[in-house]
C-alpha positions as CSV (number, residue, x, y, z in Angstrom):
1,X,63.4,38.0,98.2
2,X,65.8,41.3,98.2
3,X,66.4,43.4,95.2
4,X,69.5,43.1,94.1
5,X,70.8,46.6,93.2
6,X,74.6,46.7,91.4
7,X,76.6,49.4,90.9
8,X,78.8,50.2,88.0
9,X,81.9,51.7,89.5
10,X,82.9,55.1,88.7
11,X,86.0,54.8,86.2
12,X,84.0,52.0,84.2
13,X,81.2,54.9,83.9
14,X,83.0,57.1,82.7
15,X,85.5,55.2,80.0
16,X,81.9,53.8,78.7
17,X,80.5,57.4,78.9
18,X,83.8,58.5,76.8
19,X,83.5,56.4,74.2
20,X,79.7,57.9,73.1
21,X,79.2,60.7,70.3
22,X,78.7,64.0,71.2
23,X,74.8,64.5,71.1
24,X,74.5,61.8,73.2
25,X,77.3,63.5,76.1
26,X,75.1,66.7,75.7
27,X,72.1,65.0,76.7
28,X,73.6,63.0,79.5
29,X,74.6,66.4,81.2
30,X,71.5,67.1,82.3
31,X,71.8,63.4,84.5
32,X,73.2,64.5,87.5
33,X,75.5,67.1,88.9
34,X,78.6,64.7,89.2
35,X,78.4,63.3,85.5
36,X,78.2,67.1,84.3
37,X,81.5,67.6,86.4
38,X,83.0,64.7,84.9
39,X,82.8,65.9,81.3
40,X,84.8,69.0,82.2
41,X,87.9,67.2,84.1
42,X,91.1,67.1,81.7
43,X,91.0,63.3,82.1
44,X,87.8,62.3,80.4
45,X,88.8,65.6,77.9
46,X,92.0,64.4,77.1
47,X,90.3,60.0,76.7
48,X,86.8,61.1,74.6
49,X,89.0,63.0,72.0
50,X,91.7,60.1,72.1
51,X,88.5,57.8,71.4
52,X,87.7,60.4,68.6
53,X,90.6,60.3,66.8
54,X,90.5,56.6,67.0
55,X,87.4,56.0,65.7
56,X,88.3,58.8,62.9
57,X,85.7,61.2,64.1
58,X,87.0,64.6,63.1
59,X,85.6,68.3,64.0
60,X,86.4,70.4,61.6
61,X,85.9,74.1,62.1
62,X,85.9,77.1,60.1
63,X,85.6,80.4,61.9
64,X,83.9,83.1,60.1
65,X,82.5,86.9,59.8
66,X,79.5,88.4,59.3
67,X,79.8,91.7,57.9
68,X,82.7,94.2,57.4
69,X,82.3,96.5,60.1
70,X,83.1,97.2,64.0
71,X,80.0,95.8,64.7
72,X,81.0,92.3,63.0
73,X,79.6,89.3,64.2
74,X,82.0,86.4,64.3
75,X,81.1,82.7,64.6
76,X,82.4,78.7,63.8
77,X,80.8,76.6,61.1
78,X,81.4,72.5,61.8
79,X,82.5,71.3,58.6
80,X,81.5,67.6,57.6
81,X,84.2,65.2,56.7
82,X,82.1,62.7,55.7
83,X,82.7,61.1,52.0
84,X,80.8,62.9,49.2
85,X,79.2,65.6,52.0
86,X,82.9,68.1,50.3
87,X,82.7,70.1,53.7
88,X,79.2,71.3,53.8
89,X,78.1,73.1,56.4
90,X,76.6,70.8,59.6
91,X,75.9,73.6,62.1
92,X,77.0,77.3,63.0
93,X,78.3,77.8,66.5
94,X,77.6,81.7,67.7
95,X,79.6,81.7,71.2
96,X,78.9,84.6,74.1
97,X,82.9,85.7,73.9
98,X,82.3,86.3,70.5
99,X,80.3,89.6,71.5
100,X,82.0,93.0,72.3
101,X,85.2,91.9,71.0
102,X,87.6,94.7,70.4
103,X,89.4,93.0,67.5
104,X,88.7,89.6,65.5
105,X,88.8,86.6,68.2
106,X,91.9,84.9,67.8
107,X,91.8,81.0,68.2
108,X,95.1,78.7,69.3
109,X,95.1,75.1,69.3
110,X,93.6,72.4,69.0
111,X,94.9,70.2,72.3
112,X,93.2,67.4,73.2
113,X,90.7,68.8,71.1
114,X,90.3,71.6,73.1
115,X,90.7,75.4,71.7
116,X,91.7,78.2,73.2
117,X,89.8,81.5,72.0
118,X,91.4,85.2,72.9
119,X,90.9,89.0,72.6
120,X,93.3,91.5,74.2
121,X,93.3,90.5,77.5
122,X,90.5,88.2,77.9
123,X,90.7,84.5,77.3
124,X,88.5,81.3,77.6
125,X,88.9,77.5,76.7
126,X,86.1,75.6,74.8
127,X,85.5,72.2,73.6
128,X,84.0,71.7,70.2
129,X,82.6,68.2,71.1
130,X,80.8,68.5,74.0
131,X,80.5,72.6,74.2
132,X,81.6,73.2,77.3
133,X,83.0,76.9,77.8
134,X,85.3,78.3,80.4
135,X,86.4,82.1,80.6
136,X,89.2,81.8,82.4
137,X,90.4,84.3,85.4
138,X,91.8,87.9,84.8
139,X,95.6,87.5,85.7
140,X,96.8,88.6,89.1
141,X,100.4,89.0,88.2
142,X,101.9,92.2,89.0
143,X,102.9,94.8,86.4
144,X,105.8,96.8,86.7
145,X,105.5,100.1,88.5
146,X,104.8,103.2,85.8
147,X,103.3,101.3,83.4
148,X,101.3,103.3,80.8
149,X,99.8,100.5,78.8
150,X,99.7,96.7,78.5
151,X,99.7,94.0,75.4
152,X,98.9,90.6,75.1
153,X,100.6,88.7,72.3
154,X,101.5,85.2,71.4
155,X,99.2,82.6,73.3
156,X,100.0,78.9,73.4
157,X,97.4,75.8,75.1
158,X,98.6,72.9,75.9
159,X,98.6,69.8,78.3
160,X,100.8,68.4,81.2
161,X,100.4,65.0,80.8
162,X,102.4,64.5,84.1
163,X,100.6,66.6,86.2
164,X,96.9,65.6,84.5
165,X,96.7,69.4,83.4
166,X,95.7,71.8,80.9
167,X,97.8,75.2,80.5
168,X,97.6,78.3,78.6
169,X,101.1,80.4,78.3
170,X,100.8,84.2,76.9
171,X,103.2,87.0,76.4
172,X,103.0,90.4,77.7
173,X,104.7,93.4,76.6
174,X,104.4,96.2,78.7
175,X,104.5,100.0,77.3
176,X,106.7,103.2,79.3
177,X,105.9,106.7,77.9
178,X,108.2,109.1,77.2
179,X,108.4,111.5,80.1
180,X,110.6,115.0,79.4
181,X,110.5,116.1,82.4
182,X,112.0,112.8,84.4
183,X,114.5,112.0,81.8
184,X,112.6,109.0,80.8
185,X,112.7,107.5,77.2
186,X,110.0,105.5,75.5
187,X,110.8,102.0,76.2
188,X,109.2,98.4,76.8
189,X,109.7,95.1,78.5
190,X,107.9,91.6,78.6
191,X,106.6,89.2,81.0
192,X,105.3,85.8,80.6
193,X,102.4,84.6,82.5
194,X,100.8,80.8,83.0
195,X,97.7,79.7,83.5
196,X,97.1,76.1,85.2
197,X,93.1,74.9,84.8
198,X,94.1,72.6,87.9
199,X,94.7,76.0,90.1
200,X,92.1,78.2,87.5
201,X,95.0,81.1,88.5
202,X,97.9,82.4,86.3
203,X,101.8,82.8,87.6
204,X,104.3,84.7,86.3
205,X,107.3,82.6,84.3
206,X,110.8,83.2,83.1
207,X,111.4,85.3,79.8
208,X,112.9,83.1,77.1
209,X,115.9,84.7,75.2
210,X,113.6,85.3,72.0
211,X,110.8,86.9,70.9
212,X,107.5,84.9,69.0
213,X,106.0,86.0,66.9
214,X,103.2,85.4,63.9
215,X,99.4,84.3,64.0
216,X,98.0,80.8,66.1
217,X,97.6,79.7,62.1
218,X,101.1,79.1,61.7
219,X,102.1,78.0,65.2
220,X,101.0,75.0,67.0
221,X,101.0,72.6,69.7
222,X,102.1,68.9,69.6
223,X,102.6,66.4,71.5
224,X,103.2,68.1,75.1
225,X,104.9,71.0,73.5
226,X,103.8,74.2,72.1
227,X,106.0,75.9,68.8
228,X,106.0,79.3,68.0
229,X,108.1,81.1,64.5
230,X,110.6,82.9,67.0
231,X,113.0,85.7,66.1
232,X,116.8,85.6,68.1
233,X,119.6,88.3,67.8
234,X,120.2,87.8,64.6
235,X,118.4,84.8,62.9
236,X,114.6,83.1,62.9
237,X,114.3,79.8,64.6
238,X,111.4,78.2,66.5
239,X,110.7,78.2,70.1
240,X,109.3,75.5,72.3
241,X,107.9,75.5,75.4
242,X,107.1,72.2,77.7
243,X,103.9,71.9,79.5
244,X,105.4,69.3,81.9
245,X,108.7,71.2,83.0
246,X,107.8,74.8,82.3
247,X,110.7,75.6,80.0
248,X,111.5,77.1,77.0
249,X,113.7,76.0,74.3
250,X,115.0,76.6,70.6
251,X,115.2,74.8,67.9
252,X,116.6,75.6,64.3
253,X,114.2,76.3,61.2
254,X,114.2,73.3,58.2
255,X,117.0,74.2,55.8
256,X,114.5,74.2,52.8
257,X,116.7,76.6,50.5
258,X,115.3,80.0,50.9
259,X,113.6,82.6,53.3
260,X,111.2,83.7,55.1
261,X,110.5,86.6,53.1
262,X,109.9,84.7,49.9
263,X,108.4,81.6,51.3
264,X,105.2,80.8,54.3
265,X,106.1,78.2,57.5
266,X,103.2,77.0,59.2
267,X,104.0,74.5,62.1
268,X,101.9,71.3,62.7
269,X,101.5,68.0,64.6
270,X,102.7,65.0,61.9
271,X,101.8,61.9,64.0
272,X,103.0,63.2,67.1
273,X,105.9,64.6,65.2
274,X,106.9,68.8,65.0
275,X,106.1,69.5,60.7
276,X,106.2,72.4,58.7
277,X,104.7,73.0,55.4
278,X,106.7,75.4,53.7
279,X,105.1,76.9,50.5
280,X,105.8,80.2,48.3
281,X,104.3,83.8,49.4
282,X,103.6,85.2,45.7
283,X,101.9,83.1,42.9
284,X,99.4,81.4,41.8
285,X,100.7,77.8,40.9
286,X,102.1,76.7,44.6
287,X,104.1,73.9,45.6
288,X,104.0,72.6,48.9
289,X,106.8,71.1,51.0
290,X,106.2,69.1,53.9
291,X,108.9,68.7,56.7
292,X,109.3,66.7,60.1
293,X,111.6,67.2,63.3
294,X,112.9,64.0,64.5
295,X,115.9,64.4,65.9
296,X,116.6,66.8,62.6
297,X,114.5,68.0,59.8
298,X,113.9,65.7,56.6
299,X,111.3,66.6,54.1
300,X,108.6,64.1,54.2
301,X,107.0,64.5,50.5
302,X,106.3,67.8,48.3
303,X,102.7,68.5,46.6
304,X,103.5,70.1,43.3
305,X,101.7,72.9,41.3
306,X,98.7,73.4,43.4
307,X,96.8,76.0,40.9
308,X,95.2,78.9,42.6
309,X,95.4,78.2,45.9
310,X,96.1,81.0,48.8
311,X,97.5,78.5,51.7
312,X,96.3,75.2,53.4
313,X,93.6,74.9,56.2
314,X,94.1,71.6,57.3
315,X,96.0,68.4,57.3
316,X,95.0,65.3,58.7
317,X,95.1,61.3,57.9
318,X,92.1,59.3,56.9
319,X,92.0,57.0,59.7
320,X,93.7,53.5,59.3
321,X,94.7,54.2,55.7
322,X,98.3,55.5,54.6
323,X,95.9,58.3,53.0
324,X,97.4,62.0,53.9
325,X,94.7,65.1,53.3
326,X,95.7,68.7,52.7
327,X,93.0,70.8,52.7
């Protein structure tokens, strides 16, 4: 009598192959070609995280320096979140982009649990959970003629849930010398370039009407949108763009009584909700304030007198419970 041979089909492979902790996915790379593939698709990305966060199992990083120097060596530490472990130290990730930096590697994100590391103009996605690396493609769009030198700024990840996609938007300020002898004064412009991991291949956007600014520690992405602190003609306000439509927008900051010269904003994803925690610059006794965009800002709760501490690294929930941590 025959073998009978059966055949799992492809989609129930992979939502089994989602739902499995990260050691095993590393192991199960080495399987075959197409399974390998598989893991770096945004669709299985975008599912094993979602799986992740349902099943409450958190990566927390820390990125860190060895050494004080040029030659410093930077690198991630995964945190534990495990009760009674109070963050120690599971395993130190050193990463190849990491080396020859010019400046410290900055780090936007997470989406999807994917982050998005860059330095000057180079750029590369990575995925804590199953560390898979991508340095993406050297842009292609065209500079302006008479250029003398070229910035990257403000970068933003995020995903097009319409279109299945992962994007990366940066800002570009380009530099004109002064030149005496053709009448030319010192001057600048921007440009806006975006990067599809569909295509792998960055295109050159519209300009939005303000300028953002401030580190990927106070900006963030959520829910199909990345925020940026944004400065207009005359005020600060907060600037949005859409992964799905390719637009920017503005929105006004909380009206928490003061400014942003005596007090820190740092944006973040409150259940699939725009937040802010607002909290002093000076002292040593903070308070923190907690705000969330729903139609219009409300403070959620405040966290008084917080002795001795700098600013908050994290906020997440514990799983099922009505639990909030601030870390």
């Amino acid at each position: 009598m025959p073998e009978t041979r059966f055949e799992v089909p492809e989609m129930v492979r992979l939502e089994i192959l989602s739902k499995l902790p990260v050691k095993s996915l590393t192991r199960f790379r080495c399987v075959c070609k197409s399974w390998c593939s598989s893991f770096q698709t945004p669709h299985f990305i975008t599912k094993h995280q979602q799986n992740n966060l349902h099943n409450n199992n958190l990566n927390l990083l820390l990125k860190r320096c060895l050494g004080n120097t040029r030659d410093d060596i930077y690198y991630f530490s995964q945190l534990s979140t495990e009760k009674g472990q109070n963050f120690s130290v599971q395993d130190n990730i050193h990463l190849p982009f990491f080396e020859d930096c010019w400046y410290a590697p900055v780090v936007s994100g997470p989406c999807n649990g994917l982050l998005c590391l860059h330095d000057a103009d180079k750029v590369a996605l990575w995925n804590p959970s199953t560390r898979e690396f991508k340095t993406l493609p050297q842009s292609t769009v065209q500079r302006p003629p008479s250029v003398d030198s070229t910035s990257f700024g403000c970068v933003g990840i995020g995903f097009d849930s319409q279109n299945g996609d992962y994007k990366v938007v940066r800002f570009v300020t380009n530099y004109f010398e002064e030149n005496e002898d053709e009448g030319l004064m010192g001057d600048w412009n921007h440009q806006v370039e975006l990067y599809s991991l569909k295509s792998d291949s960055w295109k050159e956007i519209s300009v939005p009407g303000v300028q953002p600014y401030g580190s990927p520690l106070f900006n963030n992405y959520v829910n199909g949108f990345y925020y940026w602190q944004a400065i207009g003609d005359s005020d600060y306000l907060i600037l949005s763009f859409d992964m799905v439509n390719e637009k920017f927008s503005a929105l006004p900051l909380p009206e928490f009584g003061g400014s942003l010269a005596e007090y820190y904003l740092e944006l973040l994803d409150f259940n699939g909700l725009l937040g802010a925690i607002i909290y002093p610059r000076e002292g040593t006794d903070k308070s923190f304030d907690l705000w969330v965009m729903n139609g219009s800002w409300t403070k959620q709760f405040s966290i008084e007198s917080l002795p001795r501490v700098e600013r908050p690294l994290g906020f997440w929930k514990n799983g099922n419970d009505a639990d909030y941590y601030l870390c």
